[in-house]
One Martini backbone bead per residue (centre of mass of N, CA, C, O) as a GRO file, in nm:
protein
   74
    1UNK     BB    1  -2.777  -9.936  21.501
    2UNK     BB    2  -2.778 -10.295  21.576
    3UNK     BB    3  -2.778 -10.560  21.357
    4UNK     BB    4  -2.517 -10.726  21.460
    5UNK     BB    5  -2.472 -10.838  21.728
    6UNK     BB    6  -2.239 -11.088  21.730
    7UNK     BB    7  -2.054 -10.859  21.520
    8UNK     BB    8  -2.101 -10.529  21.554
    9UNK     BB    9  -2.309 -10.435  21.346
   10UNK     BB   10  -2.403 -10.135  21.179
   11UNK     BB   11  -2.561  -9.945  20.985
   12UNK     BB   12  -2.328  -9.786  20.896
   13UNK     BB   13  -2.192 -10.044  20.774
   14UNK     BB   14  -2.405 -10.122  20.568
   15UNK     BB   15  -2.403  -9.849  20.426
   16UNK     BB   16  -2.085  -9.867  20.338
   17UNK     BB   17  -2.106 -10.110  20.178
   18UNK     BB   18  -2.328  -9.991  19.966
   19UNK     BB   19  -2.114  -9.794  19.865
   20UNK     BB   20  -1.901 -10.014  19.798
   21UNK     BB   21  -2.117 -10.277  19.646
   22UNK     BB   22  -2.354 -10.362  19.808
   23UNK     BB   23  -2.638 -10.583  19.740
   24UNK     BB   24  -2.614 -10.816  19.938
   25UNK     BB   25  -2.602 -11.011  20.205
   26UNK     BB   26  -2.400 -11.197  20.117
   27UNK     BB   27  -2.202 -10.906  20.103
   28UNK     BB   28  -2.227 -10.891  20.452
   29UNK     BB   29  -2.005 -11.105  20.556
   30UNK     BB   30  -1.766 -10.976  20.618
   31UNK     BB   31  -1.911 -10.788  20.847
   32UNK     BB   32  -2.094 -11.081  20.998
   33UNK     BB   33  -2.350 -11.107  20.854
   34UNK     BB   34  -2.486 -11.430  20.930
   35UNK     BB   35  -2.283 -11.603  21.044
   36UNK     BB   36  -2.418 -11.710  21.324
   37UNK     BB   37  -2.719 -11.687  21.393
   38UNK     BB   38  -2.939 -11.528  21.172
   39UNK     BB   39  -3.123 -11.268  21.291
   40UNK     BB   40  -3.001 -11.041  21.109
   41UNK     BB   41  -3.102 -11.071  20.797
   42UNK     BB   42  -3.367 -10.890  20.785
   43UNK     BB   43  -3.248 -10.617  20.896
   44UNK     BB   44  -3.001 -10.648  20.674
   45UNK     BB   45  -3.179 -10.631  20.439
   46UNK     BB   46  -3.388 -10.331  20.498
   47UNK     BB   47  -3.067 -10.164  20.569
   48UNK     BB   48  -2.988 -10.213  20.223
   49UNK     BB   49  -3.229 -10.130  20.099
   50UNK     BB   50  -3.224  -9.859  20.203
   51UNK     BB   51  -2.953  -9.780  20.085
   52UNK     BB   52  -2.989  -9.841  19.796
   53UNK     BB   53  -3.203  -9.575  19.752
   54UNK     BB   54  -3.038  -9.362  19.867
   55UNK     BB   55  -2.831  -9.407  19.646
   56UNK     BB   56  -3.010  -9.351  19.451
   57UNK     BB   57  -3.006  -9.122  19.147
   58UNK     BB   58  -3.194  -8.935  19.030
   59UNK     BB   59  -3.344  -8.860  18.737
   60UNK     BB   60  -3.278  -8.588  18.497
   61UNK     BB   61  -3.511  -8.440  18.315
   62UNK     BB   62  -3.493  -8.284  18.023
   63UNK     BB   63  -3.560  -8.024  17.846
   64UNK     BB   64  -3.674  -7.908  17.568
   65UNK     BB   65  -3.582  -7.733  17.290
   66UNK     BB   66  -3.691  -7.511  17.111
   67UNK     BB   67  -3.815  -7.493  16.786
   68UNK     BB   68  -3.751  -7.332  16.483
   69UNK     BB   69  -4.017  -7.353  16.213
   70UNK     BB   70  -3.966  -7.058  16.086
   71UNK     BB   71  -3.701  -7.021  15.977
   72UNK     BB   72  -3.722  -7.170  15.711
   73UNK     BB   73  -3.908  -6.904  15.618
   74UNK     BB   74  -3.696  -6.660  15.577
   0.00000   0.00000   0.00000
């Protein structure tokens, strides 16, 4: 879907800028967006938002390992 009619700026080019590390809308003016009419502002920060949950990779908790307390007493 084209978010940034004026200089034909596609959700895939949010996504991909926000995989190189944009961050802000500001960091997508490279790409033109917000450049010219300024009405796809809205849209290219809810498709930044959303590129960038989809791209955090959520943290995977270790389980412990169980430790022998009886050992100690062998």
């Amino acid at each position: 879907m084209y978010v940034c009619i004026c200089n034909a700026v596609t959700e895939k080019d949010i996504h991909h800028a926000a995989a190189n590390g944009a961050r802000r809308v500001r960091d997508l003016r490279v790409l033109g967006v917000t450049a010219d009419c300024g009405k796809c502002a809205c849209a290219a920060k809810c498709c930044l938002d959303q590129a960038l949950t989809s791209t955090v990779n959520p943290v995977r908790r270790q389980t412990p390992t169980p430790t022998r307390h009886m050992e100690a007493f062998a």
